[in-house]
C-alpha positions as CSV (number, residue, x, y, z in Angstrom):
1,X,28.5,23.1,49.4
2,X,31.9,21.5,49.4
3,X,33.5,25.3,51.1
4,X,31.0,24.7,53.6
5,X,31.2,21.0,54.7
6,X,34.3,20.5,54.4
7,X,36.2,24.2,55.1
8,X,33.9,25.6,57.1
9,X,33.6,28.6,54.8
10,X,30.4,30.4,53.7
11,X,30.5,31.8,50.4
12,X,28.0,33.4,48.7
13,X,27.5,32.0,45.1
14,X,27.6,35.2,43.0
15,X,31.4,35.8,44.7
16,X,32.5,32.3,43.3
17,X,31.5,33.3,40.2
18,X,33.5,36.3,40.7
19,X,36.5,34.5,41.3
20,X,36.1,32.3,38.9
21,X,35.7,35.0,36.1
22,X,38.6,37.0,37.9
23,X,40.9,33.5,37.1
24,X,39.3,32.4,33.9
25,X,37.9,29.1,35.8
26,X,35.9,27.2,33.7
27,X,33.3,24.6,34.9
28,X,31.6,21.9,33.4
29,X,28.3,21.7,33.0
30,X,26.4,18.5,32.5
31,X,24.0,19.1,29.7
32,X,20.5,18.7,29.8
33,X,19.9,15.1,28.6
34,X,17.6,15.2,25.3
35,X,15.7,11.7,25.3
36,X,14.6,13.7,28.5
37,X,13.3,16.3,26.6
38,X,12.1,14.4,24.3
39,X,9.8,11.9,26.9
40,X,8.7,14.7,28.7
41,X,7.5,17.0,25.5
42,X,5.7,13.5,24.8
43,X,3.9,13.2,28.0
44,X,2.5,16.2,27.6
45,X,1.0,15.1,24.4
46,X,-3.3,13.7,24.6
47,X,-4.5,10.4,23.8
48,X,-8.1,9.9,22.9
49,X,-10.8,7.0,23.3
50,X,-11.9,5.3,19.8
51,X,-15.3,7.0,20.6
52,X,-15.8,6.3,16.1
53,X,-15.1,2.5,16.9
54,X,-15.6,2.0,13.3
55,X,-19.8,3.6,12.8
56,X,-18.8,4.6,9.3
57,X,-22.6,4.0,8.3
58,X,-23.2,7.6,9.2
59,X,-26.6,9.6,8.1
60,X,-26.1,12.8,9.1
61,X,-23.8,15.0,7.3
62,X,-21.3,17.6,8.9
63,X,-21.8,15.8,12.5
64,X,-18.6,13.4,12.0
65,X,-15.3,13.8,10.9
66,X,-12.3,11.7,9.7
67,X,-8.6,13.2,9.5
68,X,-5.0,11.8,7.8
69,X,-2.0,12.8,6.3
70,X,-0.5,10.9,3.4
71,X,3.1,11.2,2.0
72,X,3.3,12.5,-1.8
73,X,6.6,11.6,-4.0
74,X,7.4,13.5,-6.5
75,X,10.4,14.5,-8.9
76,X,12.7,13.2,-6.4
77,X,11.2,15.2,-3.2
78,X,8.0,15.0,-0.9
79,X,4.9,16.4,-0.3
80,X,2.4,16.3,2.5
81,X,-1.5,16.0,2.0
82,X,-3.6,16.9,4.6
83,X,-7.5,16.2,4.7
84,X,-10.7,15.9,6.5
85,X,-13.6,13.5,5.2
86,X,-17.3,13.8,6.6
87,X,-18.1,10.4,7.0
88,X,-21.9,10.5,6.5
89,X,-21.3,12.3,2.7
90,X,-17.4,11.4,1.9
91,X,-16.9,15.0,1.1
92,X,-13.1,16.2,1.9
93,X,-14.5,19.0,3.6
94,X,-11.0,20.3,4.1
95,X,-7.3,19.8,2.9
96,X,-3.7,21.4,2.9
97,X,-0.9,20.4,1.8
98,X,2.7,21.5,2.4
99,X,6.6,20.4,1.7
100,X,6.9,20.0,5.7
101,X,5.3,17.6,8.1
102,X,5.5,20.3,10.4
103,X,2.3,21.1,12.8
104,X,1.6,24.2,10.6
105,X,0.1,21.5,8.1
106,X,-2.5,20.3,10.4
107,X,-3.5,24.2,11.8
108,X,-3.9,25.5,8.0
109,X,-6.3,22.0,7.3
110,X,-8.2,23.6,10.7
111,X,-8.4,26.8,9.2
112,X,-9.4,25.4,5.6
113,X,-12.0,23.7,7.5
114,X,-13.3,26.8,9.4
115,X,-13.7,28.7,6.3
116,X,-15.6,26.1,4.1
117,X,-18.9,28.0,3.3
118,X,-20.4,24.1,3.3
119,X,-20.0,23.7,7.1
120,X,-22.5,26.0,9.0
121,X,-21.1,25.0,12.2
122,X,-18.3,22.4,14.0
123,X,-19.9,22.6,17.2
124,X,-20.3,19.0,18.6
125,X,-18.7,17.9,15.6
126,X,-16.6,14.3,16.1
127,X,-13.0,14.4,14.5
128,X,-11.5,11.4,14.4
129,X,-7.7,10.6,13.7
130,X,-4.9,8.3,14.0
131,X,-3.0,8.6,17.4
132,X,-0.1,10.8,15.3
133,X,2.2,13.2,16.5
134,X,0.0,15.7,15.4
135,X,-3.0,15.2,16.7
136,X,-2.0,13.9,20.4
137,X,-0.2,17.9,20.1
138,X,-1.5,20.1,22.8
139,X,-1.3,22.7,20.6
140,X,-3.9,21.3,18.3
141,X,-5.5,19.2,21.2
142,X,-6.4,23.1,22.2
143,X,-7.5,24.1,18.7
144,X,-10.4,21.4,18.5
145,X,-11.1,21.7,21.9
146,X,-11.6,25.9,21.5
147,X,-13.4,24.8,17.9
148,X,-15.7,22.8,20.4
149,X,-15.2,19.8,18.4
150,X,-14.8,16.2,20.0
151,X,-11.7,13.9,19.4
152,X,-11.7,10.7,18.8
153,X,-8.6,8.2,18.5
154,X,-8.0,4.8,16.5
155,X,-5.8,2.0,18.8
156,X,-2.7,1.9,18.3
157,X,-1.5,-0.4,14.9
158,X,-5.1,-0.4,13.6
159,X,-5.3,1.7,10.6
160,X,-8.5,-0.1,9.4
161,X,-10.0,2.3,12.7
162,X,-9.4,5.3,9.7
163,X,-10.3,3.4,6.7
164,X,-12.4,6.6,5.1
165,X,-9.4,8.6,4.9
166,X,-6.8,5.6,3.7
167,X,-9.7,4.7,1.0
168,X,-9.3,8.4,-0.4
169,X,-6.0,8.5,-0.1
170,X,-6.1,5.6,-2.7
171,X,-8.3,6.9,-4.7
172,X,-6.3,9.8,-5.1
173,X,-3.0,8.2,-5.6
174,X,-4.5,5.7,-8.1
175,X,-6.4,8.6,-10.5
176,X,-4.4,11.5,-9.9
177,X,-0.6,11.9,-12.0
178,X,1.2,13.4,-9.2
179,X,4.7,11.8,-9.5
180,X,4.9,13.7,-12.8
181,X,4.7,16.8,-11.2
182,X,8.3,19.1,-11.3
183,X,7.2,21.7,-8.5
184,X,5.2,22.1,-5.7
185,X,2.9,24.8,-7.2
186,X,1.9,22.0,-10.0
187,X,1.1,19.7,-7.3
188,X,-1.0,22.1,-5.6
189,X,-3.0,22.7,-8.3
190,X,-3.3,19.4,-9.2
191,X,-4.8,18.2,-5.8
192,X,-6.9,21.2,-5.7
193,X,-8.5,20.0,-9.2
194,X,-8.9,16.6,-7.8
195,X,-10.7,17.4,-4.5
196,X,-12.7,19.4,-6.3
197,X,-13.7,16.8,-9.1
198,X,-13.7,14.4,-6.5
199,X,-16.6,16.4,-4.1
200,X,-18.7,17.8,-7.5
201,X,-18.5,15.4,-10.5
202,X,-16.9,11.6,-8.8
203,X,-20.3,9.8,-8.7
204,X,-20.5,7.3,-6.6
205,X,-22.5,3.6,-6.7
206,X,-22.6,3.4,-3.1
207,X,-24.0,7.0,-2.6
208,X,-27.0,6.4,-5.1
209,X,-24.8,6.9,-8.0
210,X,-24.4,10.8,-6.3
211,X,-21.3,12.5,-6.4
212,X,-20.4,13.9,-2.3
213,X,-21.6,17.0,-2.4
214,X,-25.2,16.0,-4.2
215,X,-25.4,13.6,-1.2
216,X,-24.9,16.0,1.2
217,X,-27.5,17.8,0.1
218,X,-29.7,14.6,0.0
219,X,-29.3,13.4,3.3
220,X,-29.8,17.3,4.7
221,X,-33.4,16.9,3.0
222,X,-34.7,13.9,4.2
223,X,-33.4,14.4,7.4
């Protein structure tokens, strides 16, 4: 541009390369700026209406879902739990759990959710979720959508909007010995024999003194 407007020269731009090659000219190049990245990666990222708004009462089993992640210390590293609670039973219906927070974690709890036996269908079902990194990704924004499943979002700062999942999540940290653990593989199997004990043997008062998988079957009766 400079050849052109102020030397009155035309000059292709693959001969300039040439030249410069021919003369070992370097040029600097202003690098792309990552907070730029960063926003526009973000923007591309869903938010969801609260379309939950705190209904937990729920009757009807396997028609609304709650999701989370939770952060697991142990022997001096971390592990992250995954999980998704029916509402209406408080079954975890699915669960993975992973050394990385990385977007696989929340795919493989899609997949352990499309492969419980339990769950004849998620067609129409409602997933609801914090407004995390993970759940705003298009990536998984597509894998719901394509699973023909409805999001729903808490508001920002209001965790109470996902109290299900943070009142499992204590249970879990209060009854199950997981800083103990020295690997990973002990930790999985520990959280595996939890969910399970938690879903088939955990009564509880406030499902008639059922555990979450007798309710579920309870409430398909009488519905």
């Amino acid at each position: 541009m400079k050849l052109n407007s102020i030397k009155k020269i035309n000059m292709n731009h693959k001969k300039i390369i040439r030249i410069k090659n021919k003369y070992n000219l370097i040029t600097k190049i202003r690098r792309i700026n990552p907070y730029k990245a960063i926003m526009k990666k973000t923007a591309e990222h869903r938010m969801f209406a609260n379309i939950l708004d705190r209904k937990f009462e729920q009757q009807a089993p396997q028609k609304v879902f709650c999701t989370d992640i939770t952060y697991l210390f142990y022997n001096g590293t971390v592990a992250y739990l995954s999980a998704v609670k029916d509402i209406a039973s408080r079954e975890i219906v699915a669960w993975s759990l992973s050394k990385h927070i990385d977007m696989n974690l929340v795919f493989e709890t899609i997949k352990s959710m499309k492969s419980n036996p339990v769950i004849t269908s998620l067609k129409n079902i409602l997933i609801h979720s914090d407004q995390g990194f993970h759940y705003t990704n298009p990536d998984y924004v597509s894998q719901i959508k394509n699973s023909e499943m409805t999001q729903s979002m808490s508001r920002k700062g209001n965790c109470i909007d996902n109290s299900p999942m943070e009142t499992f999540f204590g249970h879990f940290k209060d009854e199950v010995d997981y800083k103990n653990c020295k690997i990973f593989e002990e930790l999985r199997t520990l959280t595996a024999e939890y969910i399970d004990y938690y879903n088939n043997e955990r009564q509880q008062w406030e499902l008639k003194k059922m555990t979450p998988a007798d309710y579920r079957n309870h409430l398909l009766i009488v519905m």
